[in-house]
DOFI-40522 format. One record per residue: residue in one letter; x, y, z of N, C-alpha, C, O, CB in turn. Coordinates in Angstrom, 2 decimals. Each point is the difference from the previous one (the first is absolute). Glycine has a CB too. Example, Ala and Ser with C-alpha at 12.3 -4.5 7.8 and 13.67 -1.06 7.14 Angstrom:
<rs>
R  aa       nx       ny       nz      cax      cay      caz       cx       cy       cz       ox       oy       oz      cbx      cby      cbz
R   A    13.19    -5.69     7.80    -0.89     1.19     0.00     0.90     1.20     0.00     1.04    -0.02     0.66    -2.93    -1.15     0.59
R   S     1.54     2.22    -1.97     0.82     1.19     0.06    -0.77     1.09     0.73     0.51     1.11     0.17     0.67    -1.74    -2.32
</rs>
This chain:
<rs>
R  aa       nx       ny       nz      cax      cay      caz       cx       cy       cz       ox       oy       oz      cbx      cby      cbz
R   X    42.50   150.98    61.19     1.10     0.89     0.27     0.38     0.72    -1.30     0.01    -0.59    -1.07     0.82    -0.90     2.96
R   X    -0.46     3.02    -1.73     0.29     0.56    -1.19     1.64     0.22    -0.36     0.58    -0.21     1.07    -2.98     1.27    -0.70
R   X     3.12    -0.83    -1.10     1.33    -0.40    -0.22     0.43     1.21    -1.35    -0.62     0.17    -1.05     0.24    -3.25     1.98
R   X     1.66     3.80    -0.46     0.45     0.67    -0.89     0.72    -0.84    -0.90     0.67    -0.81     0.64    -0.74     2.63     0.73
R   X     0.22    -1.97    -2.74     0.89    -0.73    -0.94     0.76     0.52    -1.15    -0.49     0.06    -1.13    -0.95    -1.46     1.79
R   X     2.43     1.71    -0.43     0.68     0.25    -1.46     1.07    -1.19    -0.22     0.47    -0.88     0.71    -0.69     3.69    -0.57
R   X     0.39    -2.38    -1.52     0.93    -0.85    -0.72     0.78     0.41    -0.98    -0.38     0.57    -1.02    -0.95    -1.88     1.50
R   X     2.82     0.93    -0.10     1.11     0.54    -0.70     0.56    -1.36    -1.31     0.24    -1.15     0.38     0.49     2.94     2.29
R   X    -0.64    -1.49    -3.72     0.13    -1.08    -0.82     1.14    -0.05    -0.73     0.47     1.12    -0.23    -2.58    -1.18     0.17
R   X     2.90    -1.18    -0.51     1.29    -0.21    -0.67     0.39     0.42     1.01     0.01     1.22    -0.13     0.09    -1.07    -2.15
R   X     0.46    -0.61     3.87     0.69     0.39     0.74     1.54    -1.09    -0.43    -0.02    -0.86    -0.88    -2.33     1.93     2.75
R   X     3.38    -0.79    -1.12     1.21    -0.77     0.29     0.13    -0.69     0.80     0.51     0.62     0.93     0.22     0.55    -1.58
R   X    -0.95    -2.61     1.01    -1.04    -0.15     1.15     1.27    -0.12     1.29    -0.21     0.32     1.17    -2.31    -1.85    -2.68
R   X     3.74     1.04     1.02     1.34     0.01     0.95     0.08     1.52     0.66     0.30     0.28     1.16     1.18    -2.13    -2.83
R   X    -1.80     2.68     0.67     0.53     1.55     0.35    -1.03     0.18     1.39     0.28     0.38     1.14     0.38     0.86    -4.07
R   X    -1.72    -1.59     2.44    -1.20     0.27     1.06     0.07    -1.07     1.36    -0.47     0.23     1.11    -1.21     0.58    -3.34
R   X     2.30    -1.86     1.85     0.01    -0.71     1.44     1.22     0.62     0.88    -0.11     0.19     1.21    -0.87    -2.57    -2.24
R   X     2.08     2.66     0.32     1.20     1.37     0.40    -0.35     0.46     0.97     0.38    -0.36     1.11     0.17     1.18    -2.99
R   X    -1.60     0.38     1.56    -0.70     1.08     0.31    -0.58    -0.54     1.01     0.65     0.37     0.97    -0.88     0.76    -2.94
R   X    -0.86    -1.96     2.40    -0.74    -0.13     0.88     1.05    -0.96     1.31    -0.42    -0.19     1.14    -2.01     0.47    -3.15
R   X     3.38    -0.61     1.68     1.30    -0.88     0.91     0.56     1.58     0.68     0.06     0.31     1.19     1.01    -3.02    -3.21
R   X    -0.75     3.41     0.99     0.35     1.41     0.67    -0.91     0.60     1.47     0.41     0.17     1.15     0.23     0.36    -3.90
R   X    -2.33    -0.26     1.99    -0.52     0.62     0.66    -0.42    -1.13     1.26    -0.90     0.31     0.78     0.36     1.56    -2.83
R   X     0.99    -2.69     2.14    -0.28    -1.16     1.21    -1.25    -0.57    -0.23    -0.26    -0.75     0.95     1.46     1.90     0.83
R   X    -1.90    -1.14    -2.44    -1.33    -0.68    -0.33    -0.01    -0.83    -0.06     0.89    -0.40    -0.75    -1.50     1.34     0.02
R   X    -0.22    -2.00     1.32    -0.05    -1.63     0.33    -0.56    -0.53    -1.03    -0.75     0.55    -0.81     0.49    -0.51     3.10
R   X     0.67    -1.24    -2.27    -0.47    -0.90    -1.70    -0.96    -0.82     0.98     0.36    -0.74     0.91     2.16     0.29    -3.11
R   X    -4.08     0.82     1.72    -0.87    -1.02     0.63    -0.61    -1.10    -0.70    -0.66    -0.95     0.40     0.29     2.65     0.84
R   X     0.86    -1.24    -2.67    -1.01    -1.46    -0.79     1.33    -0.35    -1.23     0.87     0.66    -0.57    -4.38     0.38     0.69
R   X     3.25    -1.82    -0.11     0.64    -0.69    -1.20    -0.81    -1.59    -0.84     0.10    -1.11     0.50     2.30     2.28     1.03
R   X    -3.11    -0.92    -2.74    -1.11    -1.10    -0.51    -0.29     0.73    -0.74    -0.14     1.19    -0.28    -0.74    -2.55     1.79
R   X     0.75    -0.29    -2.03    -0.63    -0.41    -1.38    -1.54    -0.49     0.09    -0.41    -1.01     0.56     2.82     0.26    -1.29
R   X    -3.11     1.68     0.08    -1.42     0.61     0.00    -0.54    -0.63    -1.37     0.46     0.36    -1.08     0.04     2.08     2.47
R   X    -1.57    -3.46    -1.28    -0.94     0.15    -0.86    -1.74     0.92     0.31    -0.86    -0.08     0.88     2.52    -2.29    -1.49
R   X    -1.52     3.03    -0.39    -1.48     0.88    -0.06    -0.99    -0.26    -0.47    -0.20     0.84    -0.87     1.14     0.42     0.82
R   X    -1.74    -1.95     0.10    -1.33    -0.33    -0.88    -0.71     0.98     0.48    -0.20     0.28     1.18     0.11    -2.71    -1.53
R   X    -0.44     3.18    -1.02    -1.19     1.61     0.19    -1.20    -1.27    -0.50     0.01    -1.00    -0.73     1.48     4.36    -0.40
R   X    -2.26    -2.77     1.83    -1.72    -0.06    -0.01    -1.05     0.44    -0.96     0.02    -1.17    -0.39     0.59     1.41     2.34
R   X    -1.36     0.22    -2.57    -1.04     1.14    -0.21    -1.34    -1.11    -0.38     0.04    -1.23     0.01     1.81     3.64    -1.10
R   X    -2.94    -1.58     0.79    -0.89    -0.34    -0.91     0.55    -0.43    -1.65     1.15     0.08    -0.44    -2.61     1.53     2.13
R   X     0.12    -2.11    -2.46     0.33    -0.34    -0.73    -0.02     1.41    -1.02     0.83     0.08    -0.90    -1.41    -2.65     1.78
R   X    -0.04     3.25    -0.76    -0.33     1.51    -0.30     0.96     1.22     0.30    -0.08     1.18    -0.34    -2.06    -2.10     0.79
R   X     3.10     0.19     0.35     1.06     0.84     0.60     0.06     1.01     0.57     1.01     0.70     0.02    -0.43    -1.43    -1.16
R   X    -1.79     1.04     1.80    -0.68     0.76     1.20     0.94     0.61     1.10     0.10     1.22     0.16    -2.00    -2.83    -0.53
R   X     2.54     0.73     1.09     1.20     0.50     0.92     1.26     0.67    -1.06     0.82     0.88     0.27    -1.41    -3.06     1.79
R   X     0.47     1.71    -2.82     1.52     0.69    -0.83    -0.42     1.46    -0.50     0.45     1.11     0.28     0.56    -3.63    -1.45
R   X    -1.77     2.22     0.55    -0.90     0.90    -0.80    -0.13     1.77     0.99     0.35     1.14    -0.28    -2.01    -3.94    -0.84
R   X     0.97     2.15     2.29     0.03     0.88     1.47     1.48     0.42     0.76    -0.02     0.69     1.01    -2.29    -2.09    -0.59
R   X     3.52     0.95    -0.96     1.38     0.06     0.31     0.28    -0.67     1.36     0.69     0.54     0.87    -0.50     1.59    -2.25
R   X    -1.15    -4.06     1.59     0.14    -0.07     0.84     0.53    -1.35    -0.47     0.41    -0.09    -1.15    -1.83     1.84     2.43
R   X     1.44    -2.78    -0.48     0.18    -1.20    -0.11    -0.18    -1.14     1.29    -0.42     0.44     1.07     1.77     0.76    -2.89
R   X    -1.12    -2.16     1.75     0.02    -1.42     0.73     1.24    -0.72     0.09     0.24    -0.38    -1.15    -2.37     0.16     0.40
R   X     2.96    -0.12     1.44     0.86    -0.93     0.06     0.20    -1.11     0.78    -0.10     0.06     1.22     0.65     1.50    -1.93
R   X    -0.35    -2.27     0.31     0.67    -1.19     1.29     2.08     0.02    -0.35     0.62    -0.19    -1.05    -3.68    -2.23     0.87
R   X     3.55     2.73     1.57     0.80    -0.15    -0.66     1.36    -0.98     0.69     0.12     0.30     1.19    -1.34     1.96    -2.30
R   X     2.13    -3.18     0.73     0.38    -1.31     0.63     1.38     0.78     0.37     0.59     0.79    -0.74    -1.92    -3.16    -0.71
R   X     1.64     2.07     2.47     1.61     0.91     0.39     1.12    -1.04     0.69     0.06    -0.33     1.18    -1.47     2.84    -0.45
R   X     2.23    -2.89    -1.77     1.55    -0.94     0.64     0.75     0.96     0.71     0.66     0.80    -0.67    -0.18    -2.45    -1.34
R   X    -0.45     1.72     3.34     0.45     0.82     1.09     1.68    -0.74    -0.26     0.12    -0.88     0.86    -2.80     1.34     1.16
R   X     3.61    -0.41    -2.66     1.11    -0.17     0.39     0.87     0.76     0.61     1.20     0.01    -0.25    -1.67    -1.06    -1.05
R   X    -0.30     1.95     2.45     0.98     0.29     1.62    -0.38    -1.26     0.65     0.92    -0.71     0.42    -1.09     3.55     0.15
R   X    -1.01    -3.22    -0.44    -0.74    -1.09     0.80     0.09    -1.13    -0.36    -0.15    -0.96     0.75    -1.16     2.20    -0.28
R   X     1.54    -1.31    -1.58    -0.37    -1.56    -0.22    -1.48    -0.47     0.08    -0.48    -0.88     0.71     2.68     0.51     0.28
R   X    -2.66     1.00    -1.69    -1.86    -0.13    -0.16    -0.94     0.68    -0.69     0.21     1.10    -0.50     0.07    -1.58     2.27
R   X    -1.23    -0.06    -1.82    -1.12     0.27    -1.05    -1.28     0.78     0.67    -0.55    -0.27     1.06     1.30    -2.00    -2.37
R   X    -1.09     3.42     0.28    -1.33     0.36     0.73    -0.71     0.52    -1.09     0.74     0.50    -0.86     0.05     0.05     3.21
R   X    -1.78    -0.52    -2.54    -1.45     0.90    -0.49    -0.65     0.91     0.74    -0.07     0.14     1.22    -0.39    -1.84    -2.20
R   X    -0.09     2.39    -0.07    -0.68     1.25     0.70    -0.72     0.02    -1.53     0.41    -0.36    -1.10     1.42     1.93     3.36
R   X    -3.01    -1.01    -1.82    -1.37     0.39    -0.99     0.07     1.53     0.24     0.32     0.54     1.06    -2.14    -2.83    -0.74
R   X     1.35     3.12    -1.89     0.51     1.45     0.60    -1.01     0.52    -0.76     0.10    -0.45    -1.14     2.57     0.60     1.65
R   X    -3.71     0.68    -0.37    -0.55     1.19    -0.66     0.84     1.51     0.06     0.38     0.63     0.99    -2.61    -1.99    -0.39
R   X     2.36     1.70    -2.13     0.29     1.55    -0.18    -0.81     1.06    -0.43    -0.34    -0.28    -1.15     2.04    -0.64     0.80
R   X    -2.09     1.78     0.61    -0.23     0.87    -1.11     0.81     1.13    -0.09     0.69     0.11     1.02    -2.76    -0.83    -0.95
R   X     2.26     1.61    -0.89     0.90     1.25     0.01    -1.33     1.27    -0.05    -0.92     0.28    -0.77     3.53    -1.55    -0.79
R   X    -1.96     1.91     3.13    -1.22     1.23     0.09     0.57     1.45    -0.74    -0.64     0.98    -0.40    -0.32    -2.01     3.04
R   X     2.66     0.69    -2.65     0.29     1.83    -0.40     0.95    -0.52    -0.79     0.43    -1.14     0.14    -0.76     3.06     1.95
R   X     0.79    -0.92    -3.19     1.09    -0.60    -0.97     0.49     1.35    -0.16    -0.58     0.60    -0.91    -0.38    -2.85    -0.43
R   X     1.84     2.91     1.93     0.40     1.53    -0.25     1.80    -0.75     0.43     0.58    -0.94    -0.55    -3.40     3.33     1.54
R   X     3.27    -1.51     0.19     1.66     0.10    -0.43    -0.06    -1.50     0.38     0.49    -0.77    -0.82     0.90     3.50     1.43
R   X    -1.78    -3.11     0.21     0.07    -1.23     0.20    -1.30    -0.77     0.25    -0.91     0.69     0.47     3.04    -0.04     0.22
R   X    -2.50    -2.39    -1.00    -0.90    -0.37     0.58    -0.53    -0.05     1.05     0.68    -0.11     1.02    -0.17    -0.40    -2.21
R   X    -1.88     0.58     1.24    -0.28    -0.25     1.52    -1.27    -1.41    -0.37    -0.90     0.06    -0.84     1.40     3.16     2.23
R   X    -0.17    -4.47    -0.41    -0.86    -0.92    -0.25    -0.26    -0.41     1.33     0.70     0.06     1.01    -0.01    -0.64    -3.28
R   X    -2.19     0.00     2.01    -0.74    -0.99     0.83     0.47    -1.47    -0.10    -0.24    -0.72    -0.98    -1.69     2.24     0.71
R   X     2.45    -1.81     1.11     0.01    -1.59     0.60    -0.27    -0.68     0.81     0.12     0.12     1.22     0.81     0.12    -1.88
R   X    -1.33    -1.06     0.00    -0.80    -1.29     1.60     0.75    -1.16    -0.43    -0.01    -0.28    -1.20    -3.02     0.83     1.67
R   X     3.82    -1.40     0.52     0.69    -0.53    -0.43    -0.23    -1.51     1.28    -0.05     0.52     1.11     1.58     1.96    -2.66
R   X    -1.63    -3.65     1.65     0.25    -0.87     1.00     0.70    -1.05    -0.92    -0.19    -0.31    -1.18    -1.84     0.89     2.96
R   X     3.15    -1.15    -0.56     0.52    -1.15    -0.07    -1.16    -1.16     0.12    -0.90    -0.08     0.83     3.12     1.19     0.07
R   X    -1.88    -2.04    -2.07    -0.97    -1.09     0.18     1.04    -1.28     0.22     1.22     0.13     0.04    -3.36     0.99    -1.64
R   X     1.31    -2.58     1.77     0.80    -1.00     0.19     0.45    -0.90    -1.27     0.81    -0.93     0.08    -1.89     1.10     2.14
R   X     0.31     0.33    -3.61     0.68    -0.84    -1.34    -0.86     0.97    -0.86    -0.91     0.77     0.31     1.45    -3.75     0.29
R   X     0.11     2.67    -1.88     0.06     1.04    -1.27    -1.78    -0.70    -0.28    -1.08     0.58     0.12     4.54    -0.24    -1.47
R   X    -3.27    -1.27     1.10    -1.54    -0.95    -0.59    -0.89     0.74     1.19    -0.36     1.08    -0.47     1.27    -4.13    -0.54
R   X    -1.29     2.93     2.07    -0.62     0.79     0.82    -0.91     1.47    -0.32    -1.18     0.34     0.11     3.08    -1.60     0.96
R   X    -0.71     1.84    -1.47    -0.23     1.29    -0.09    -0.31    -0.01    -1.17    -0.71     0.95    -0.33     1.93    -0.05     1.86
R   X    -0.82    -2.00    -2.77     0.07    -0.09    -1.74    -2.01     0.42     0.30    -0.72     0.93    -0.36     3.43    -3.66    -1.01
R   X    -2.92     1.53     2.17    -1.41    -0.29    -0.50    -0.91     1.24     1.21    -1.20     0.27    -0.12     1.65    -3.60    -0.85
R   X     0.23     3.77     1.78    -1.48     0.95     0.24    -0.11     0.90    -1.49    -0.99    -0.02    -0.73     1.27     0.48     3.87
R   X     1.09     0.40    -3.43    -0.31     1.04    -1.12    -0.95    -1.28    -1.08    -1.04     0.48    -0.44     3.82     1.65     0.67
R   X    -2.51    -3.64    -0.65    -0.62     0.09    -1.18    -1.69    -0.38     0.62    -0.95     0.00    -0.79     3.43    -0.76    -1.06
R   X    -2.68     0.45     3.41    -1.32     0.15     0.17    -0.78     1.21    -0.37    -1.20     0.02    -0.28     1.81    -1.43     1.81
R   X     0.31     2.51    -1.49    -0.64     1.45    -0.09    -0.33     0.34    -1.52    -0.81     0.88    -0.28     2.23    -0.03     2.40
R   X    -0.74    -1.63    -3.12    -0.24    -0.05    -0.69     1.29     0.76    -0.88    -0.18     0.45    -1.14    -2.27    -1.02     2.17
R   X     3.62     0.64    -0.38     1.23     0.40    -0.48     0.66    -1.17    -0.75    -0.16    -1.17     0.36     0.34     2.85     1.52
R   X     0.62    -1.30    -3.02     0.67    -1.14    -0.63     1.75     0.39    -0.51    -0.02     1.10    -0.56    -2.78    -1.90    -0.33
R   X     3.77     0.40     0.92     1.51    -0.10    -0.05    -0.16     1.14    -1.20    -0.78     0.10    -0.94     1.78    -2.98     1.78
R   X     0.14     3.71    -0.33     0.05     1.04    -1.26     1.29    -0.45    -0.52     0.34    -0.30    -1.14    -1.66     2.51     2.01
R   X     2.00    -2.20     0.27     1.72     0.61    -0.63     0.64    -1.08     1.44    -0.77    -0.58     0.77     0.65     4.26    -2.03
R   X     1.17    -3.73     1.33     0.84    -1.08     0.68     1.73     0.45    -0.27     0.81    -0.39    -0.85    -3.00    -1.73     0.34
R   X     2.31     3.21     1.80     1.92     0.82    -0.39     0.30    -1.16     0.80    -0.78    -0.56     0.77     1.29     3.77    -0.77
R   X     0.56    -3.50    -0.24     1.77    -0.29     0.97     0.88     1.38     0.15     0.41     0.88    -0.75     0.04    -3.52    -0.51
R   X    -0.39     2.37     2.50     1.47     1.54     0.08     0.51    -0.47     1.58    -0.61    -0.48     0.96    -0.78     3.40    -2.50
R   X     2.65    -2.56     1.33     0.81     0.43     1.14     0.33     1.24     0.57     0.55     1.03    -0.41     0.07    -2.65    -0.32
R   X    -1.10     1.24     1.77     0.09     0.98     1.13     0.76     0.37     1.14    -0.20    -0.71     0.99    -1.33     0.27    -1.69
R   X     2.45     1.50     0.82     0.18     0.19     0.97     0.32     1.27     0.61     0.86     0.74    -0.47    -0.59    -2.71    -0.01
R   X    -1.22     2.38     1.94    -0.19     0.89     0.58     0.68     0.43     1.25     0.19    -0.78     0.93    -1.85     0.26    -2.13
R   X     2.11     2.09     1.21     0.55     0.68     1.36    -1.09     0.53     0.42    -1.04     0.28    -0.60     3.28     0.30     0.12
R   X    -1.85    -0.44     1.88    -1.52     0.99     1.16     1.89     1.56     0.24     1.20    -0.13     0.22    -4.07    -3.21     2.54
R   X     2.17     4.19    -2.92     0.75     0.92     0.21    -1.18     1.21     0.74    -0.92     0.61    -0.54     2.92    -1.48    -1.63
R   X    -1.58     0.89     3.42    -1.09     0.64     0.92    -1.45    -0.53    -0.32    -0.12    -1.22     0.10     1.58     3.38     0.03
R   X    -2.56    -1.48    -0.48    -1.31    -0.25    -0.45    -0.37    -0.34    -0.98    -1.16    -0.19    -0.36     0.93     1.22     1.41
R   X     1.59    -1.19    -1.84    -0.27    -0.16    -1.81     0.45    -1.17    -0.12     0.63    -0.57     0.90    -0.25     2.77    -1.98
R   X    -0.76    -2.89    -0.46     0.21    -1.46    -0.18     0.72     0.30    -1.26    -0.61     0.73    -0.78    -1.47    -2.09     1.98
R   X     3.06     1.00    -1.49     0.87     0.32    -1.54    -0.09    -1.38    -0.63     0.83    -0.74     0.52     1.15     2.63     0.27
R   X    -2.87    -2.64    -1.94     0.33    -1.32    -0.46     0.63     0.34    -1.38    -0.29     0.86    -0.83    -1.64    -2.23     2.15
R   X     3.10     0.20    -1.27     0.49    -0.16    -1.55    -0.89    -0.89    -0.37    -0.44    -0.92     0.69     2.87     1.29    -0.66
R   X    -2.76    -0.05    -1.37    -1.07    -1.14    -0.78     1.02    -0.32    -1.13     0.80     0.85    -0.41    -3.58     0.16     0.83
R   X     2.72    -2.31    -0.92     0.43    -0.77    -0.77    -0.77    -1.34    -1.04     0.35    -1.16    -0.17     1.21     2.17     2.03
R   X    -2.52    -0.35    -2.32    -0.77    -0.97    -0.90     0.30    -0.73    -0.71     1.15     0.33    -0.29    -2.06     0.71     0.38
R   X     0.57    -2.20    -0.84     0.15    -0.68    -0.81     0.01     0.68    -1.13    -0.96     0.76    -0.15     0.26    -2.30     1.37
R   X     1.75     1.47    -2.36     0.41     0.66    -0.70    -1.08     0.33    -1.36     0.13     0.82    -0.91     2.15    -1.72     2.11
R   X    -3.51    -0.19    -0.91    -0.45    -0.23    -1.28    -1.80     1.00     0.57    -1.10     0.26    -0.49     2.95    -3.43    -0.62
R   X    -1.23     3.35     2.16    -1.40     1.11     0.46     0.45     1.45     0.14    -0.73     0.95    -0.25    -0.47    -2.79     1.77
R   X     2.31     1.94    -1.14     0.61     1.42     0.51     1.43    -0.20    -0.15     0.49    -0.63     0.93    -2.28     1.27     0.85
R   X     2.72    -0.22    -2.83     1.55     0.24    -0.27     1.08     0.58     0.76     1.22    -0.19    -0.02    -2.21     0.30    -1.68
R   X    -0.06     0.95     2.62     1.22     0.89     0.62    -0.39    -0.48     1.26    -1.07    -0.55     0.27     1.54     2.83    -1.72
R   X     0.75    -1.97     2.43    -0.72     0.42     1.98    -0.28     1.21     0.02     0.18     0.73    -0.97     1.23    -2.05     2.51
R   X    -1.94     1.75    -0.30    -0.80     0.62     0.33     0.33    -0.11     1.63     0.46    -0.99     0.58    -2.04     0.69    -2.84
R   X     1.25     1.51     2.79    -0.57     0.14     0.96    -1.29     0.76     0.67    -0.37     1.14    -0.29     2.40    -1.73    -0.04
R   X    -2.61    -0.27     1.26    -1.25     0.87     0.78     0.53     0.43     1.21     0.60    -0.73     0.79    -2.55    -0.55    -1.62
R   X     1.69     2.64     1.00    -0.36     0.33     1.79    -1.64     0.49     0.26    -0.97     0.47    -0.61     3.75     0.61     1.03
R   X    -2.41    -1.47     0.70    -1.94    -0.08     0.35     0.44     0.65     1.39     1.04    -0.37     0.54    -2.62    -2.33    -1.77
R   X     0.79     3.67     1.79     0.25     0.58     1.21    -1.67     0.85     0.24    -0.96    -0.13    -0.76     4.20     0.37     0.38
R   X    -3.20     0.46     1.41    -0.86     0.29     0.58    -0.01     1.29     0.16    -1.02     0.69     0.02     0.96    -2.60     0.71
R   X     1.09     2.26    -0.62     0.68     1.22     0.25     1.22     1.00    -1.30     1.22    -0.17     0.01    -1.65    -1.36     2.61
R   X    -0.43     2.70    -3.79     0.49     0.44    -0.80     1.10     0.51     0.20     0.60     0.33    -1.02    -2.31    -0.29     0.41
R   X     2.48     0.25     2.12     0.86     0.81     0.08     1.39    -0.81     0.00     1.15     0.30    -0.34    -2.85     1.34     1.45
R   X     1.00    -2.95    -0.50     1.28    -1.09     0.32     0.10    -0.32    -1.83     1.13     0.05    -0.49    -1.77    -1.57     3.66
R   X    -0.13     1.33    -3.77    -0.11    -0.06    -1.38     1.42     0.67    -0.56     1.02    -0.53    -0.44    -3.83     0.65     0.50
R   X     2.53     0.87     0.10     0.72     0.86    -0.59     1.63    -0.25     1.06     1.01     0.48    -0.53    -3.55     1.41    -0.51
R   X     2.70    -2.42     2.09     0.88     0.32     0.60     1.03    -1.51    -0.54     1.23    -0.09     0.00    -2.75     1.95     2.13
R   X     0.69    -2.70    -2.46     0.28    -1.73    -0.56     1.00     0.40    -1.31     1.22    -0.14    -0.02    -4.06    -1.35     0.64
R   X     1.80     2.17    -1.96     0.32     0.51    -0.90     1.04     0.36    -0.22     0.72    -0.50    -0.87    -2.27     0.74     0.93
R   X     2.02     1.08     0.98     1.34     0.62    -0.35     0.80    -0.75     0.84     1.09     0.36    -0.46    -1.72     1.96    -0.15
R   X     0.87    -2.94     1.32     0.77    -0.70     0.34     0.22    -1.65    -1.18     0.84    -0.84     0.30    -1.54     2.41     2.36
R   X     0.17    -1.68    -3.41    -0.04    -0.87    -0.73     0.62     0.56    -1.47     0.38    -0.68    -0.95    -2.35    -0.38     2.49
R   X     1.96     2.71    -1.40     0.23     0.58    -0.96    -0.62    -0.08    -1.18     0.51    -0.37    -1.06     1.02     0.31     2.14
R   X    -2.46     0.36    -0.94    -1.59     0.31    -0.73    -0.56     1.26     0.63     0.24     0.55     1.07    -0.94    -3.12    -1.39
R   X    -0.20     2.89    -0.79    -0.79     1.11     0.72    -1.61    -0.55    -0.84    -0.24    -0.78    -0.91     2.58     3.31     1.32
R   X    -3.28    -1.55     0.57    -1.47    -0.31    -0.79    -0.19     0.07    -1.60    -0.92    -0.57    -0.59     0.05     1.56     2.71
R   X     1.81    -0.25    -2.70    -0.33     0.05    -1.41     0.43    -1.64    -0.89    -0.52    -0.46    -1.02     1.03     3.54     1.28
R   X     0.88    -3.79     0.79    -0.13    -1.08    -0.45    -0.80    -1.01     0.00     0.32    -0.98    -0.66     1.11     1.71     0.83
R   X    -2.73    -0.71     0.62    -0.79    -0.96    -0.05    -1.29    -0.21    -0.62    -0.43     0.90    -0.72     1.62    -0.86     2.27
R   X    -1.86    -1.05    -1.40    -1.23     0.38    -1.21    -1.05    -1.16     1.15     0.33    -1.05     0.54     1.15     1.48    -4.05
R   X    -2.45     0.13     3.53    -1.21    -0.54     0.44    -0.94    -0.95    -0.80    -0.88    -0.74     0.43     1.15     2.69     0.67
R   X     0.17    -1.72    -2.36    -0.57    -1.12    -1.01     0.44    -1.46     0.90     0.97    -0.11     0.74    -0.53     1.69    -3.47
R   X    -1.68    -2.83     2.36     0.17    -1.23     0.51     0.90    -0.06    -1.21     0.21     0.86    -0.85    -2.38    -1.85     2.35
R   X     2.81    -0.60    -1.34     1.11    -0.74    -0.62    -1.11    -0.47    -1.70     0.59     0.00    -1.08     1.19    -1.21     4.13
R   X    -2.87     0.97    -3.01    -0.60    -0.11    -0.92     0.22     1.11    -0.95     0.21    -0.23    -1.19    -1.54    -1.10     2.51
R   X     1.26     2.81    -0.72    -0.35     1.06    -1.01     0.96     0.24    -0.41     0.10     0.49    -1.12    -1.67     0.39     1.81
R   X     2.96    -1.25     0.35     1.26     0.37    -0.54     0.47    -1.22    -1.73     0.62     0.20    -1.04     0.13     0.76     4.40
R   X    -1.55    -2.20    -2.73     0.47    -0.96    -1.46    -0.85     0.27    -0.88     0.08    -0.51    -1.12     0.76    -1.42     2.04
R   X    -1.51     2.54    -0.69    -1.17     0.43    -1.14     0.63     0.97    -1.04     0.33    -0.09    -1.18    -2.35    -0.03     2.96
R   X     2.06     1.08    -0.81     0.85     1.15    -1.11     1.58    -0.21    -0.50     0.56     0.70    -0.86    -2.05     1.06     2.17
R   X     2.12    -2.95    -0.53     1.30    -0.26    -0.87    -0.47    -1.33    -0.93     0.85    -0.66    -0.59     1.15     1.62     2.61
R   X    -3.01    -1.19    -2.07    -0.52    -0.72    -1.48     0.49    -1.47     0.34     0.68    -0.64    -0.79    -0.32     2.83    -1.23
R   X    -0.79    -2.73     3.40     1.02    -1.10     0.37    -1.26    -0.92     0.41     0.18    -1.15     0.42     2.40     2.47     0.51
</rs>
């Protein structure tokens, strides 16, 4: 499945949950996410702007635990991303640990962040909240399907396209030297 993505960064994250209570948008996720990325040892998927994950999700709406194994790659990088994902829920992290290291994938990187996401029509608005010692500020992603609702999320969020940046969260800590 392909997926529009931008990302608005150093948000306010109260101001923004405000905003989306306003526009009636439903809070569908709330969790605490560990990410273990994948690659070669050569760094082949990264390298290609893609990656591997397994990633462990404390559902606290539910009261429960789930995994999912995820391939990315990023096909377009203009106003906003556009990426490839294949993504399945699996039944344990070790499971999924060891097909990638059958393939010959090995642990790159390992985030913690909190998460939590509105569905507002077709669009998904997540506040991200990382562990401070990987990523300092929040952030938010919207991912949609549809550029126009994009834009319709935005200004109602009071943003416009010039506030956002299509750079991943990597390129953004890269260039603030973090």
């Amino acid at each position: 499945m392909n997926e529009f993505e931008t990302r608005i960064i150093d948000v306010n994250v109260e101001d923004i949950k405000l905003k989306l209570e306003n526009i009636n948008a439903t809070n569908v996720k709330k969790e605490n996410q560990i990410n273990n990325i994948y690659d070669f040892n050569n760094r082949a998927l990264i390298n290609n702007k893609g990656y591997a994950r397994i990633r462990i999700v404390d559902d606290l709406l539910n009261n429960s635990t789930h995994y999912y194994m995820t391939t990315k790659k990023l096909l377009s990088q203009g106003t906003y991303k556009i990426m490839e994902e294949n993504e399945t829920e699996i039944l344990d992290a070790t499971s999924g640990e060891n097909i990638f290291k059958s393939l010959g994938l090995e642990l790159v990187q390992s985030i913690k962040k909190y998460r939590e996401s509105y569905k507002y029509k077709n669009t998904l608005i997540e506040i991200d909240i990382n562990d401070k010692s990987f990523c300092p500020f929040p952030y938010i992603e919207i991912e949609t399907s549809d550029d126009k609702e994009l834009e319709e999320v935005l200004s109602l969020l009071g943003y416009t396209m010039k506030d956002t940046t299509s750079k991943t969260i990597f390129k953004i800590l890269e260039e603030r030297g973090l």
